[in-house]
N, C-alpha and C positions, 0 to 999 in steps of 0.2 A: 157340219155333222155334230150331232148332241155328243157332247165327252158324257159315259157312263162314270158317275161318282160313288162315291165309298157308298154313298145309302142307300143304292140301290145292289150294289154289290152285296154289302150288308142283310137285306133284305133275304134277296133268295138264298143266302147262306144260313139265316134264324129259319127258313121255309124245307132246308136241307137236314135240320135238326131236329125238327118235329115228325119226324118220318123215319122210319129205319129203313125206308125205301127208296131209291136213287129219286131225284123229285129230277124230275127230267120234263123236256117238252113246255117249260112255262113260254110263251110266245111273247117278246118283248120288242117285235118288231116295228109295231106302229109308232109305240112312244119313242122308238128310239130314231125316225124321221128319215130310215133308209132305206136305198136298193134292195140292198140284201138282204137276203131273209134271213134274221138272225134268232140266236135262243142264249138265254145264260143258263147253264146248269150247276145247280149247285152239288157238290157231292162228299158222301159223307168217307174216313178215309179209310178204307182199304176195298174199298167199289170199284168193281171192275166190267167194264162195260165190253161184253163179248165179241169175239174177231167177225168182222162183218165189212161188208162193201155195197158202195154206191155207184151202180152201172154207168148211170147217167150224169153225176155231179161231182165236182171236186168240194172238197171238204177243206174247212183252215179251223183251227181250233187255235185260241189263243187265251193264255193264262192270266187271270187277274187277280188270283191269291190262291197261296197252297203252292203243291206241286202234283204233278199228273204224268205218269210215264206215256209215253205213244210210243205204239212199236206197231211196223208194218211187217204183213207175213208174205211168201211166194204161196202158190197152189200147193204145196207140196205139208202147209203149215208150217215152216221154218222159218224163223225171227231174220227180217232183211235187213231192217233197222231198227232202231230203238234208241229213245232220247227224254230225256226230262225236260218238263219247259217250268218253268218256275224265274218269278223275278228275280231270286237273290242268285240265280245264277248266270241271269241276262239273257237268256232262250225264253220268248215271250210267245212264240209262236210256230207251229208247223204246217205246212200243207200237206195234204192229203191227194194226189190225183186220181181221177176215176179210174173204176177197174180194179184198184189196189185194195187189198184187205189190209184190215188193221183192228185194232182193240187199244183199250184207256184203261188203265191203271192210277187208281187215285193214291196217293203216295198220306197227303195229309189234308186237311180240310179246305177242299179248294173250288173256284169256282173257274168255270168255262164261257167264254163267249166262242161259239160257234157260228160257222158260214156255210151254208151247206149251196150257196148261187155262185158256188167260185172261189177263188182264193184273194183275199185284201191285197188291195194295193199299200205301197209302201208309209202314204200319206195317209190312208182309213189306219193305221196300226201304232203310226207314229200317235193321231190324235188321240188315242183310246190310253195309252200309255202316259198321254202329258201330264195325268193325277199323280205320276210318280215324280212329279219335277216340279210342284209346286212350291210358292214361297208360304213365308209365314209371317202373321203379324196379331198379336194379344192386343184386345181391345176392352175397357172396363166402361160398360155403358149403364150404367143402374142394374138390376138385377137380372142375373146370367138366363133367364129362361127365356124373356122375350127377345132379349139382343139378342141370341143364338138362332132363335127364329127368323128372324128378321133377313140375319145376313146369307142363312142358306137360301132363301127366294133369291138371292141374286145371281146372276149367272156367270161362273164362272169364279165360282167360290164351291171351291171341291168337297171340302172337309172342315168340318168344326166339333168342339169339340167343350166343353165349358170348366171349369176348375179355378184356385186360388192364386191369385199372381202378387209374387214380389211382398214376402213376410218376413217374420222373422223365429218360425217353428219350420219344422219337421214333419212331415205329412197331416199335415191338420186336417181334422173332418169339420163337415158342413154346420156345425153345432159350435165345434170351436171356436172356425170363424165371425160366427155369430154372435158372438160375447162381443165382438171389435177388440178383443186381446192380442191377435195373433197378426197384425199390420197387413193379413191378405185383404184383397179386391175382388168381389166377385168378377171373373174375365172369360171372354171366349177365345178361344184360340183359330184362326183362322187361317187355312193351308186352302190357298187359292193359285188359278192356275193364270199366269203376266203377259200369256199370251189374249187371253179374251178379256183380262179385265186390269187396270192398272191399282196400283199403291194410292195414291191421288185420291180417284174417283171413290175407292172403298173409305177412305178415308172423309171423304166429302157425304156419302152417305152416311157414316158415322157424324157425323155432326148433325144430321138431320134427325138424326133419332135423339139426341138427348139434350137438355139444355146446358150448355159451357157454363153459364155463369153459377148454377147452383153449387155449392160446397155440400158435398157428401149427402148427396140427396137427389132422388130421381126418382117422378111420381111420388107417390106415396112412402117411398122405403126409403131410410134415413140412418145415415151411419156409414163409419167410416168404409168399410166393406163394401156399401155404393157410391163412391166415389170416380170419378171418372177417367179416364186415363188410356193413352199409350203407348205398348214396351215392343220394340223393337229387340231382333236378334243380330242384325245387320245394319252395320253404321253407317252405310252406303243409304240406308233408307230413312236417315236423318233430315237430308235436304231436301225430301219431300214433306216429308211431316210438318217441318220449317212452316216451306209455302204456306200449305191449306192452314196452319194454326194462324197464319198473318194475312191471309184471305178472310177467313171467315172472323176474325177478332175487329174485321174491321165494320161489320154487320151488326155491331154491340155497344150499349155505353158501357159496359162494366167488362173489368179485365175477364180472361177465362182462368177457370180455375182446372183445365183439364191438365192432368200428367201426361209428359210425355220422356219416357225414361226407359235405360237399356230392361231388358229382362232378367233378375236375378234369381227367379227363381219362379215355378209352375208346379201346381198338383192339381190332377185331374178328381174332379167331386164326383162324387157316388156316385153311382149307375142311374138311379132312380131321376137325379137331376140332366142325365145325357138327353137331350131332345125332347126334353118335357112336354112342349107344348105340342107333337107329336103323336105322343101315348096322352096326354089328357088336353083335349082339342078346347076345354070350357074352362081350362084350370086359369089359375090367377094369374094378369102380363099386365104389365105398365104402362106398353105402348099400344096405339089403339091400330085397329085391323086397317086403317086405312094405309098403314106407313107397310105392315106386309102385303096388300095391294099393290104398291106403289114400286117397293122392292121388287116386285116379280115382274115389271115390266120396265125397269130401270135399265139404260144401256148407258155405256162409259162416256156417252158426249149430253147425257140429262145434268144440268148444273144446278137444277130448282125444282122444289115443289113447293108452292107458297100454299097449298092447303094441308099439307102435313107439317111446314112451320111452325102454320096457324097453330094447329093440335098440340104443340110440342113446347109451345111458351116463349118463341122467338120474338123478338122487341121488333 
């Protein structure tokens, strides 16, 4: 089963914003490769979606951001139950069974995935949920737009996110860092999920995207801000880092020059840099499209690509 990630969640939430109308009904069921017939709805907050029933179907509604009250009524209109599902509170989800009236209360800006073929099994709910259990690992690969790119094609990589890693200011902007004053790295941040994809393997695709041996240089952009590197948050994720840097150093005549160091510090860059190449599909990247080609079909036992090497200045 495809896990729904932030960007998609994301998505019908900016589609819930431009509307001061419930945006209900978006059909995401094909892309998402299931049984069920499923919807996300996004809802803006204080919508409330009127007391109604389904003769014929049980209903599961399950929270992926926000909060949303459900309350079931008897014939009589009087509240039978009523409950908030919301993450920070651990209620991720209710069933509905047929015949039972009920109504949605959006509490604050949240969105829904809906089941209207039944109610999830315990294992469709767990998977849907594993975005909230991801690990983390900052990667500095030349400049943060295409690396950013690159790594969401991969599967099983939830969330990214791009910003300055490991300086020595105080919320620096993207200008700052650009003097090479302020000792940040352009990095992405990467909250990926260790059941579909390992430490290792993303790590092994990071190398394939940049060359080790260059010093503060990748592609075209020069300076110390692209420079290479990675910060772990978890020391446990040292002895993998180890391996792959004495794997691949052995594929080289010249030492690498990549960092690999705890995380002392992250600030998330403007908005306008989040997903760049996204919002402008022709804008400027360092890496060539064959390597996000390549990414979107990569699975955790791929150990080579010897024609995106090629591309990428491997000896």
């Amino acid at each position: 089963m495809k896990i729904i990630d932030n960007n998609l969640i994301n998505d019908v939430v900016e589609q819930a914003k431009q509307s001061p109308r419930l945006r209900m009904n978006y059909n995401f069921h094909n892309s998402l490769q299931d049984k069920c017939h499923r919807f996300l709805n996004a809802l803006e907050p204080g919508t409330f979606i009127p007391v109604h029933h389904h003769p014929d179907k049980d209903e599961t509604f399950v929270i992926l951001k926000g909060k949303v009250r459900v309350s079931t009524y008897n014939d009589q209109g009087e509240i039978v139950t009523s409950c908030v599902i919301s993450p920070e509170s651990g209620t991720y989800g209710v069933d509905i069974p047929k015949n039972t009236w009920h109504g949605l209360e959006c509490i604050n800006e949240s969105v829904l995935l809906e089941c209207k073929a039944g109610p999830f099994v315990e294992h469709e709910v767990d998977g849907i949920l594993e975005i909230k259990e991801g690990k983390d690992i900052y990667l500095a690969g030349g400049c943060f737009w295409g690396t950013e790119h690159y790594f969401k094609q991969i599967e099983g990589v939830v969330e990214t996110s791009v910003g300055f890693a490991n300086g020595h200011t105080t919320n620096p902007t993207y200008k700052e860092v650009y003097t090479d004053a302020t000792g940040y790295v352009e990095t992405v941040h990467l909250k990926y999920n260790p059941s579909m994809v390992s430490l290792e393997f993303l790590l092994q695709m990071f190398f394939k995207a940049i060359d080790p041996t260059s010093l503060n240089k990748q592609g075209h952009d020069e300076g110390t801000r692209y420079r290479t590197g990675i910060y772990y948050t978890d020391a446990q994720d040292l002895p993998v880092i180890e391996k792959v840097f004495s794997e691949v150093q052995k594929e080289y005549r010249h030492p690498l020059v990549v960092e690999k160091l705890p995380l002392q510090n992250y600030y998330s860059a403007e908005e306008y840099h989040q997903d760049y190449l996204d919002k402008n599909p022709t804008g400027y990247c360092h890496l060539p499209q064959s390597l996000f080609e390549f990414a979107k079909q990569a699975k955790d036992n791929v150990k080579t690509c010897p024609k995106c090497q090629g591309e990428n200045g491997r000896d």
